[in-house]
Short mmCIF file of the C-alpha atoms (twelve columns), coordinates in Angstrom:
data_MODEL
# 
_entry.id   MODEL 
# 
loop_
_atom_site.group_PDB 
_atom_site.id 
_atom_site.type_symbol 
_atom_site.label_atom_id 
_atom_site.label_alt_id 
_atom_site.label_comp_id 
_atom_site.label_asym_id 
_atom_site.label_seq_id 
_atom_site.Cartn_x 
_atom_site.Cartn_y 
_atom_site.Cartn_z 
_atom_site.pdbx_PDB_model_num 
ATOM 1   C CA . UNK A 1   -165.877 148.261 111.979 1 
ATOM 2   C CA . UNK A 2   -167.548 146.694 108.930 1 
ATOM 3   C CA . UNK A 3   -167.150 143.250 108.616 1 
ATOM 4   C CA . UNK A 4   -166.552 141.061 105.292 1 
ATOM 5   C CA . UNK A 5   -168.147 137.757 104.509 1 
ATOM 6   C CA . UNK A 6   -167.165 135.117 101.926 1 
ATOM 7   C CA . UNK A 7   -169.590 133.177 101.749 1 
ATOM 8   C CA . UNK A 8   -168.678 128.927 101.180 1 
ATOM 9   C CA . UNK A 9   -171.317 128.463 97.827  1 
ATOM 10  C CA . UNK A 10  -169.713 131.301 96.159  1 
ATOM 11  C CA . UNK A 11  -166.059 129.920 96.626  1 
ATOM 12  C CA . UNK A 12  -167.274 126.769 95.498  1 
ATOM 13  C CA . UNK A 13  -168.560 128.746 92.091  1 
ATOM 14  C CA . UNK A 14  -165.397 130.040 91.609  1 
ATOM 15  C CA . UNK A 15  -163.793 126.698 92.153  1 
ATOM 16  C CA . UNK A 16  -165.907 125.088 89.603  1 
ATOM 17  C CA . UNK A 17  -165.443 128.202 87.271  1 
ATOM 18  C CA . UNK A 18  -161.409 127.471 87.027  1 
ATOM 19  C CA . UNK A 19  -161.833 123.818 87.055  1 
ATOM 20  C CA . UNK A 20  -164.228 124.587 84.451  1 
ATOM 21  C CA . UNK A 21  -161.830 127.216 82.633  1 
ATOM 22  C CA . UNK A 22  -159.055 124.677 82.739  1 
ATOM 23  C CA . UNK A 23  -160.699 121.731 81.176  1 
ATOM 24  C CA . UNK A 24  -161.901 123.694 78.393  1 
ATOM 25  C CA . UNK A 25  -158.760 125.684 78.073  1 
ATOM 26  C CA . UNK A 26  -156.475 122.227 77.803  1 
ATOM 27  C CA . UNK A 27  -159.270 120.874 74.985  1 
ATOM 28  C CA . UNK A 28  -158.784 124.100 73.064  1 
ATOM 29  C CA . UNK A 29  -155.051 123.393 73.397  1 
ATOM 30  C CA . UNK A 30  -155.075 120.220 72.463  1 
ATOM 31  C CA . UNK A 31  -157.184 120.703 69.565  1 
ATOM 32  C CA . UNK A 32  -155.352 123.841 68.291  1 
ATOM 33  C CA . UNK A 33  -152.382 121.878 68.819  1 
ATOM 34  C CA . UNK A 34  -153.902 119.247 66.210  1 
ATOM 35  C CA . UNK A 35  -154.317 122.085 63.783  1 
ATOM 36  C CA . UNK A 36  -151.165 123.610 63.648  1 
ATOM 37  C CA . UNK A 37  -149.774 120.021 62.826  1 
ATOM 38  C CA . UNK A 38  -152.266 119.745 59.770  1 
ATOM 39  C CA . UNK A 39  -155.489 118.616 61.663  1 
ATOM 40  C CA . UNK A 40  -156.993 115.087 62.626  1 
ATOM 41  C CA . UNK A 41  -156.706 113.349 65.426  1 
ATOM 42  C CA . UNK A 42  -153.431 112.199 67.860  1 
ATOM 43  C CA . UNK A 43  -151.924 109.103 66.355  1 
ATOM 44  C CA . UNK A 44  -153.388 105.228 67.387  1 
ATOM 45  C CA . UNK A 45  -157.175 106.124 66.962  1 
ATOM 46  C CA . UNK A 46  -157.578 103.479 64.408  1 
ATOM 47  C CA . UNK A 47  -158.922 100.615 65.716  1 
ATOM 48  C CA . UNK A 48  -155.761 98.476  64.496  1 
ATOM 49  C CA . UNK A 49  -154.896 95.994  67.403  1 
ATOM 50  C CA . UNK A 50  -153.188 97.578  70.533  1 
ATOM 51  C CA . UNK A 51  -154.845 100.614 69.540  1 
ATOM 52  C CA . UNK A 52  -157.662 102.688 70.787  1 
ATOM 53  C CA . UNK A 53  -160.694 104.911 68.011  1 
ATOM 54  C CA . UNK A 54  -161.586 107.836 68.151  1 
ATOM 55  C CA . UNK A 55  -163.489 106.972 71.916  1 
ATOM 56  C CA . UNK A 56  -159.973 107.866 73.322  1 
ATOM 57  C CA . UNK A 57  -161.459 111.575 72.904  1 
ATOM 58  C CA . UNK A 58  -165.381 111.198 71.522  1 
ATOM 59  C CA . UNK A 59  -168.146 109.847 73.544  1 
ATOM 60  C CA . UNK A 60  -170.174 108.065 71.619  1 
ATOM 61  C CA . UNK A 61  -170.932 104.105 69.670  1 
ATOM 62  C CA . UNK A 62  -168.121 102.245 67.864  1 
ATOM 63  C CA . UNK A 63  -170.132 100.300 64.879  1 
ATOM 64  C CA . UNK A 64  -169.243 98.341  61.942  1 
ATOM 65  C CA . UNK A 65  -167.887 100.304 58.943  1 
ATOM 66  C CA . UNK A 66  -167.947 98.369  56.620  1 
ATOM 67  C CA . UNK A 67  -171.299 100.078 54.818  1 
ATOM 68  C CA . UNK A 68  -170.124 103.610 56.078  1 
ATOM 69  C CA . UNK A 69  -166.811 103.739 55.301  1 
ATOM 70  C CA . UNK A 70  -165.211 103.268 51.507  1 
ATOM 71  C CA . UNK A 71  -161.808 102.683 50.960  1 
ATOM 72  C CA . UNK A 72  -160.062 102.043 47.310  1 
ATOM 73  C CA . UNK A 73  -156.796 101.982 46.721  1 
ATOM 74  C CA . UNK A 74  -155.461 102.556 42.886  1 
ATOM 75  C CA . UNK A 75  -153.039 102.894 40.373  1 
ATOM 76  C CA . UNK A 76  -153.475 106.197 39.576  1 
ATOM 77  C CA . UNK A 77  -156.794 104.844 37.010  1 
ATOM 78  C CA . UNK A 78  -157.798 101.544 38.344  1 
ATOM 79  C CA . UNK A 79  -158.234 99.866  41.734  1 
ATOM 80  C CA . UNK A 80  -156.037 97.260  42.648  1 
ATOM 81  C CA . UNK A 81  -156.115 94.491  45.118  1 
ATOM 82  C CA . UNK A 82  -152.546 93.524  44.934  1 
ATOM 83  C CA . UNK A 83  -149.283 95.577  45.379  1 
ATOM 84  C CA . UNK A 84  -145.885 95.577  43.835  1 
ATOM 85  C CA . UNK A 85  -143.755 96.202  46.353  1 
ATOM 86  C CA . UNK A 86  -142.153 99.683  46.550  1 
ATOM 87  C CA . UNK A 87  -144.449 100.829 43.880  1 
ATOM 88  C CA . UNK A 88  -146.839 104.103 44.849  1 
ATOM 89  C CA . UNK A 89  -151.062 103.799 45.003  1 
ATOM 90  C CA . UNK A 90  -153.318 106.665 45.927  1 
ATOM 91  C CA . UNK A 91  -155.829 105.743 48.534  1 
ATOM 92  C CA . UNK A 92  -159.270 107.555 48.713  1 
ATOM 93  C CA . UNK A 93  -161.949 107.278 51.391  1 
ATOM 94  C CA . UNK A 94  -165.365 108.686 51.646  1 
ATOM 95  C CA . UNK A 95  -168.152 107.829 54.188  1 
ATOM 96  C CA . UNK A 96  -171.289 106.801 52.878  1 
ATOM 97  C CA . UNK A 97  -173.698 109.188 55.134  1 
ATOM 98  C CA . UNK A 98  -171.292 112.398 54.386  1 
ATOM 99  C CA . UNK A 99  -172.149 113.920 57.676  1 
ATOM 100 C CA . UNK A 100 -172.494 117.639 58.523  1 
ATOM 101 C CA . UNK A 101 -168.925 116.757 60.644  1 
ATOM 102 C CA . UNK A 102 -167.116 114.299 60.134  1 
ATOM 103 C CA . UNK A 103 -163.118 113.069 60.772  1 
ATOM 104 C CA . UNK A 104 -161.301 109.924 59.828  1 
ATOM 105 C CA . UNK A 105 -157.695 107.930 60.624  1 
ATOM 106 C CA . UNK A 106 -156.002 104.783 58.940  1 
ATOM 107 C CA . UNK A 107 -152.732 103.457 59.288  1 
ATOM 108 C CA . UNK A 108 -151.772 100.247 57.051  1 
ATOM 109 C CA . UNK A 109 -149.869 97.224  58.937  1 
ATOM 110 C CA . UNK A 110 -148.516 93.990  57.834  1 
ATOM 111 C CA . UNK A 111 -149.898 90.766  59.658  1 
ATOM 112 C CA . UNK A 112 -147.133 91.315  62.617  1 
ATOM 113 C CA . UNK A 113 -149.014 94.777  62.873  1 
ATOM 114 C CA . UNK A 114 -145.547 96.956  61.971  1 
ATOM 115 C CA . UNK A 115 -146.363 99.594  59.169  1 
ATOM 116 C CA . UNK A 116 -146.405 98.461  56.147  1 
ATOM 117 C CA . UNK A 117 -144.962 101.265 53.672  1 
ATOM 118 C CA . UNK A 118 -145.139 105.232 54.048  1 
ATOM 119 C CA . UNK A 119 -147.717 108.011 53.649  1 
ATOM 120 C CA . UNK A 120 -147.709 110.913 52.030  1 
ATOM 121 C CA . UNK A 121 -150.174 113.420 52.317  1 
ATOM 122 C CA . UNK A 122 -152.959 114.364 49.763  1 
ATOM 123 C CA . UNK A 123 -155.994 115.902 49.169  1 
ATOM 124 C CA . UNK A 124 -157.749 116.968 52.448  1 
ATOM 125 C CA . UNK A 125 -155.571 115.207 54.466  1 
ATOM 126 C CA . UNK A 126 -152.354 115.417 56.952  1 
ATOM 127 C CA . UNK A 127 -149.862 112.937 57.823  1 
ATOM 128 C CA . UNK A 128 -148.575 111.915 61.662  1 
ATOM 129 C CA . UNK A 129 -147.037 109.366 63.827  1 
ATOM 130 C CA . UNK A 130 -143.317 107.934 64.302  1 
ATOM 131 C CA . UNK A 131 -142.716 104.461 63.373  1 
ATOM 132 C CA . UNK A 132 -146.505 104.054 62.385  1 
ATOM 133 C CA . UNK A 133 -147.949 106.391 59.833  1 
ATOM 134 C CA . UNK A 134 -151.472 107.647 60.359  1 
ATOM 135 C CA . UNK A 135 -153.540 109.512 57.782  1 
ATOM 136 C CA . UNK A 136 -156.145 112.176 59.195  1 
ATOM 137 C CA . UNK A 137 -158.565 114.375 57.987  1 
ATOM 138 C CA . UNK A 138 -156.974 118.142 58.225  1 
ATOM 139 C CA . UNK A 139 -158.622 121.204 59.787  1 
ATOM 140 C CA . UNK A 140 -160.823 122.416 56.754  1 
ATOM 141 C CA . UNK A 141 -162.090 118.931 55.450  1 
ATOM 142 C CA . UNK A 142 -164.209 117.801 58.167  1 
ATOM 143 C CA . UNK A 143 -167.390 118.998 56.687  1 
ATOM 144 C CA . UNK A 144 -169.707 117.887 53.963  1 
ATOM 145 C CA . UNK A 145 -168.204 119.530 51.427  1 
ATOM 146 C CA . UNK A 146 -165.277 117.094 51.489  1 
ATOM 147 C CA . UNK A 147 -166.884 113.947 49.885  1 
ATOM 148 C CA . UNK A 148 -163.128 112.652 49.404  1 
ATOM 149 C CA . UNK A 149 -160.102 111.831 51.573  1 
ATOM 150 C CA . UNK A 150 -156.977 110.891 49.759  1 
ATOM 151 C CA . UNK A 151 -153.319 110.143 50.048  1 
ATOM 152 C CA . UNK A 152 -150.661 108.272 48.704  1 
ATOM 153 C CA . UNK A 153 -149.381 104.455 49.652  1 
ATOM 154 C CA . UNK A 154 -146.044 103.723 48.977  1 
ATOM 155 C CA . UNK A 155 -146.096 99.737  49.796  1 
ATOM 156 C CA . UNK A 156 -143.052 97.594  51.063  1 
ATOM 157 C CA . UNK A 157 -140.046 98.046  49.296  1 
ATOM 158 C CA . UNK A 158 -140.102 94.001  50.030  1 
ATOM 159 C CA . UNK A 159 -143.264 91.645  49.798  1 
ATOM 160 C CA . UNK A 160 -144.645 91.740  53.256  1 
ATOM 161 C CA . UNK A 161 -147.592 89.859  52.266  1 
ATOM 162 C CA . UNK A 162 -151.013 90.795  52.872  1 
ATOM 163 C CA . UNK A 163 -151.627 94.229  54.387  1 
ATOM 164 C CA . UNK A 164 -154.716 95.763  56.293  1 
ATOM 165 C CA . UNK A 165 -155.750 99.347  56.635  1 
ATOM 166 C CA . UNK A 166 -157.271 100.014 59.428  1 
ATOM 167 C CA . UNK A 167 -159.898 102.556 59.598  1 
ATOM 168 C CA . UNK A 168 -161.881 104.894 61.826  1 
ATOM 169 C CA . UNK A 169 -164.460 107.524 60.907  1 
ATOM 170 C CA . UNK A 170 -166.738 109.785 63.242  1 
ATOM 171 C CA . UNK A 171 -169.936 110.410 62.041  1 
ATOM 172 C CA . UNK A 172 -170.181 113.642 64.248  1 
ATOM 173 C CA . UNK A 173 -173.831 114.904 65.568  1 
ATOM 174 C CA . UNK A 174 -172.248 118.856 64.999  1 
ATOM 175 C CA . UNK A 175 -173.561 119.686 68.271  1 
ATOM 176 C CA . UNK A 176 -169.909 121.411 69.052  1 
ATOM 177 C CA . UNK A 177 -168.511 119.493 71.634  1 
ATOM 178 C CA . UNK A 178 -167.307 115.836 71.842  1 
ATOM 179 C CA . UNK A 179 -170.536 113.595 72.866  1 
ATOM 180 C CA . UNK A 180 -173.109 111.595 70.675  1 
ATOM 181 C CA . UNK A 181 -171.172 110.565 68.267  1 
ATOM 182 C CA . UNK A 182 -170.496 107.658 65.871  1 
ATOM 183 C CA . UNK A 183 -167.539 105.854 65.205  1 
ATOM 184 C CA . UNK A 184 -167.211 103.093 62.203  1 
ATOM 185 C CA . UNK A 185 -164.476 100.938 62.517  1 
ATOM 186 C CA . UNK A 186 -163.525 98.816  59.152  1 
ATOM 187 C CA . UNK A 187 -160.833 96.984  57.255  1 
ATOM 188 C CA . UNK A 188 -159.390 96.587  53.895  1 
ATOM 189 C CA . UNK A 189 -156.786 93.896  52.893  1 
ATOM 190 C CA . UNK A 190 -153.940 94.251  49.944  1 
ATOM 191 C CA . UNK A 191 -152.826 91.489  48.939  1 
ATOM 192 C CA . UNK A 192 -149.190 90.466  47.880  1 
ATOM 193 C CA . UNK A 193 -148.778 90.428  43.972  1 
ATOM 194 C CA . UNK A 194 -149.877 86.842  43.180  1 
ATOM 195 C CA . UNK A 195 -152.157 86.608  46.379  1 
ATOM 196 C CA . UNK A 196 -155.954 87.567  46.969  1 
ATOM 197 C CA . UNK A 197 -157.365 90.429  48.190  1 
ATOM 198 C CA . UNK A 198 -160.334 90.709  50.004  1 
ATOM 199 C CA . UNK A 199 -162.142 93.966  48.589  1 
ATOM 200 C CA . UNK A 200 -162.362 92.237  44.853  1 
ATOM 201 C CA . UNK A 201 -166.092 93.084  43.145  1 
ATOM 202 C CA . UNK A 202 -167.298 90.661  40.935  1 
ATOM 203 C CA . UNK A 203 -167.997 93.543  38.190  1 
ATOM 204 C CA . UNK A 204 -166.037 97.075  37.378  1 
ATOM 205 C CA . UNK A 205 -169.502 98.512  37.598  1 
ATOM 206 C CA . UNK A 206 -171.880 97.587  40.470  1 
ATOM 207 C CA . UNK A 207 -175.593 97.410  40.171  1 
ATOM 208 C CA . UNK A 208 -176.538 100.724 39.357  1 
ATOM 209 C CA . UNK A 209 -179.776 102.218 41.227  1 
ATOM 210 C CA . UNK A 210 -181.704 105.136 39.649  1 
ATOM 211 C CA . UNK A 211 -184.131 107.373 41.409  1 
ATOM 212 C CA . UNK A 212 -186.244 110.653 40.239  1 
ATOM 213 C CA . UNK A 213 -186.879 113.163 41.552  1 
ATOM 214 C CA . UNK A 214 -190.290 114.554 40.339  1 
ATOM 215 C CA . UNK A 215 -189.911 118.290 41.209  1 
ATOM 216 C CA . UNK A 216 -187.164 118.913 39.484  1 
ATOM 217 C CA . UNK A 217 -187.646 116.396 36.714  1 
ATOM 218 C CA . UNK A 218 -184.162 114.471 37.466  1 
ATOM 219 C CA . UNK A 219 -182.897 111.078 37.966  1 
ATOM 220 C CA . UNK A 220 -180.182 110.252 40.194  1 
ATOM 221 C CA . UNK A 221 -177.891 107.438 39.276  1 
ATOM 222 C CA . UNK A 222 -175.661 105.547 41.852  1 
ATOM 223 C CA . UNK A 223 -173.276 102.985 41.203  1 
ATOM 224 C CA . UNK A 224 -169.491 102.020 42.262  1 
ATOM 225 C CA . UNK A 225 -166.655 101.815 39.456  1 
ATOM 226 C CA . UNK A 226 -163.686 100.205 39.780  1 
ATOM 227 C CA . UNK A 227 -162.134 103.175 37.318  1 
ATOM 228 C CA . UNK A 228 -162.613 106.364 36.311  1 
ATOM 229 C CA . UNK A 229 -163.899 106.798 32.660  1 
ATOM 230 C CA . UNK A 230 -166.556 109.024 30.071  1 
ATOM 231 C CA . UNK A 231 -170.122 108.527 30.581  1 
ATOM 232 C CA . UNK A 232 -172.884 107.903 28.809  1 
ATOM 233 C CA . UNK A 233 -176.528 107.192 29.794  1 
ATOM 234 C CA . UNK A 234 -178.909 105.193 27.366  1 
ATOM 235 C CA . UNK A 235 -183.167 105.596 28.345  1 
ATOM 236 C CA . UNK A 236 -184.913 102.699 26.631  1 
ATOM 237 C CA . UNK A 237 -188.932 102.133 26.747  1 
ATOM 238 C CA . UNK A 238 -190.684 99.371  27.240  1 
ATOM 239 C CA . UNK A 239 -191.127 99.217  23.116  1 
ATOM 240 C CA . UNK A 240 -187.125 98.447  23.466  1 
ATOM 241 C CA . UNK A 241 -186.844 102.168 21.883  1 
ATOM 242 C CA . UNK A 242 -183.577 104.499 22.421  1 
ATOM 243 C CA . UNK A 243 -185.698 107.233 23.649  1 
ATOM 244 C CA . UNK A 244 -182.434 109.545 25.278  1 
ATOM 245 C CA . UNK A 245 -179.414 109.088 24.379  1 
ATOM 246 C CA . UNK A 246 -176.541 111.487 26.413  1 
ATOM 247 C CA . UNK A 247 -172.625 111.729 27.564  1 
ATOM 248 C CA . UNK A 248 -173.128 112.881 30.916  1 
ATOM 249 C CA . UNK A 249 -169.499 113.517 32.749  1 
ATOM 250 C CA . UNK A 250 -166.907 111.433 34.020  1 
ATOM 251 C CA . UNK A 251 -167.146 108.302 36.288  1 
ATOM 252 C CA . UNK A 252 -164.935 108.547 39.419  1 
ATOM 253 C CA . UNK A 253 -163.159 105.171 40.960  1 
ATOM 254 C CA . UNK A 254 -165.232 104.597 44.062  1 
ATOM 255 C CA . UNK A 255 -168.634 105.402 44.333  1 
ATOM 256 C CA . UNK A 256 -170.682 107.566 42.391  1 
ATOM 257 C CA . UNK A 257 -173.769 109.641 42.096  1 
ATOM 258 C CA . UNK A 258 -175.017 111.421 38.926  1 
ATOM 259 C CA . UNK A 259 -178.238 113.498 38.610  1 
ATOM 260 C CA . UNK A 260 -179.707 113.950 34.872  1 
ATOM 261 C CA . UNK A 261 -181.760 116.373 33.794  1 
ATOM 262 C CA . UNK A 262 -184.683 115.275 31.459  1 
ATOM 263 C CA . UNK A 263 -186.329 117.071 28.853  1 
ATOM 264 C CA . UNK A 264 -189.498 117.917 28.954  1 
ATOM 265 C CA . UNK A 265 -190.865 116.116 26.315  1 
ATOM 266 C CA . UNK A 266 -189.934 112.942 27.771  1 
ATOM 267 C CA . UNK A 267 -193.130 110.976 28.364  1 
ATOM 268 C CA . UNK A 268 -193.990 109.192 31.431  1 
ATOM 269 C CA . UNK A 269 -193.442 105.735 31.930  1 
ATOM 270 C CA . UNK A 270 -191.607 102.945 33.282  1 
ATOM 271 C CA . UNK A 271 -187.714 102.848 31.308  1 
ATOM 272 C CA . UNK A 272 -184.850 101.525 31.321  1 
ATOM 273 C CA . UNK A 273 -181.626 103.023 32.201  1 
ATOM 274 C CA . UNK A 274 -178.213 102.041 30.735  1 
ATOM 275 C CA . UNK A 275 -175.056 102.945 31.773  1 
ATOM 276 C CA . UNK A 276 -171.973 102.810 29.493  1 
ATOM 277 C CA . UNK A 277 -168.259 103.275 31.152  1 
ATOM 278 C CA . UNK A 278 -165.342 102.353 29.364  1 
ATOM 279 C CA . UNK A 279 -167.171 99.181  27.457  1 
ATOM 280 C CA . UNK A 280 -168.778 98.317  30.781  1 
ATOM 281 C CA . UNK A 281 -172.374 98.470  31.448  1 
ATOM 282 C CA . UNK A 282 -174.703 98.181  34.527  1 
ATOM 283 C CA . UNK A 283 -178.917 98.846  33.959  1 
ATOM 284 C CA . UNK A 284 -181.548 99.604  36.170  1 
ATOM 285 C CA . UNK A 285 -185.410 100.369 35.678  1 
ATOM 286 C CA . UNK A 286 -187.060 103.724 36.701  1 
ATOM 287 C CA . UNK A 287 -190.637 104.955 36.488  1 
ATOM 288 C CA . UNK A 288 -191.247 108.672 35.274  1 
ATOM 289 C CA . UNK A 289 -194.364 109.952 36.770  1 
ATOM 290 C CA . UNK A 290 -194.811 113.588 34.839  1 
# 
């Protein structure tokens, strides 16, 4: 009679195969389940207090956002730092790096940490949660060709005084599963109309830095603007000569970056570069080698 052996390594393999099988099958079920709600992440990742980040599911450091992640709220034009209660504010976000992957959630909470006003969803993003509100990236923005998250704030029918987004953004290392990542945690305060908020800038336009970029004969101009607005771009020599003189597009609220094309019959030399938006100007030097 022939005899069968199982052997004990290869009933541990298939062990480890299901156990293996059923981990990854529950991810892919939790995820899809994500997605066929509108994406992002299962609501309480913010940070806020009594709440976990985005660790709850990514391995990987929480840091300080406050450089990486950049949060304006406006009225449709210009950014505010106070509300009017029960009046509605679009909120965009963008991180800094604009990873290869990336994901983001905020909720806003008054100072007894209840929400504080509604959601509704906007560009790129989905809307979750019960008796908080959390905005999330949704299941086609979490790449780099999303440079903006937005939605809309409807604040406090009532003043509530000051209230606090809360923030979290994974800098993913797009190596397909959930380790190595990084997760910036920041804050931005609203003030009640007659208060103070916290994110005030002491100029619409920030200091402007200008780059260029030799092979292909183009500077790159970034600045912050606390509106949106026409553009125009002034290159003076050291002479104090207008030698360029162009509109060059629109100014978004938030943070910008323009690249200019020169002609080629600008000389080299050191210039500088003014920036007109709406009656408001920022200047920065730049040398052009060729």
């Amino acid at each position: 009679m022939k005899k069968s052996y199982i052997f004990p390594f290869f009933i541990a393999s298939i062990t480890g195969l299901s156990l293996q099988n059923a981990t990854s099958t529950s991810l892919t079920k939790y995820h899809s389940n994500e997605v066929r709600n509108g994406g992002g992440s299962a609501p309480g990742r913010t940070g806020a207090p009594n709440e976990s980040n985005c660790t709850a599911c990514h391995t990987g450091n929480v840091l300080d956002g406050s450089s990486e992640n950049d949060l304006v709220v406006t009225d449709g034009t210009n950014q505010v730092t106070e509300y009017i209660p029960g009046a509605s504010y679009t909120v965009s976000l963008a991180m800094s790096s604009n990873p290869a992957k990336k994901g983001f959630q905020a909720t806003a909470l008054d100072a007894n940490d209840l929400m504080a006003g509604s959601f509704t969803a906007g560009i790129n993003t989905s809307i979750n949660g019960s008796a908080k509100k959390y905005a999330n990236h949704n299941s086609t923005s979490n790449t780099s060709a999303t440079p903006l998250w937005t939605w809309t704030w409807t604040a406090p029918s009532t003043d509530v005084g000051d209230v606090t987004f809360y923030v979290a953004t994974n800098k993913a290392n797009n190596n397909g599963g959930d380790s190595g990542d990084q997760i910036y945690l920041s804050q931005y305060t609203v003030a009640a109309q007659g208060g103070a908020g916290i994110k005030e800038q002491a100029s619409p336009l920030s200091a402007m830095k200008v780059s260029y970029d030799a092979t292909n004969r183009t500077v790159i101009l970034s600045f912050s603007s606390l509106f949106s607005g026409e553009m125009t771009m002034n290159f003076v020599d050291i002479n104090g000569r207008s030698v360029l003189k162009n509109e060059i597009g629109s100014a978004l609220v938030g943070k910008n970056t323009h690249k200019v094309q020169l002609p080629s019959d600008l000389k080299a030399g050191m210039y500088v570069v003014h920036l007109l938006v709406n009656n408001n100007t920022t200047s920065a030097k730049v040398q052009i080698l060729n």
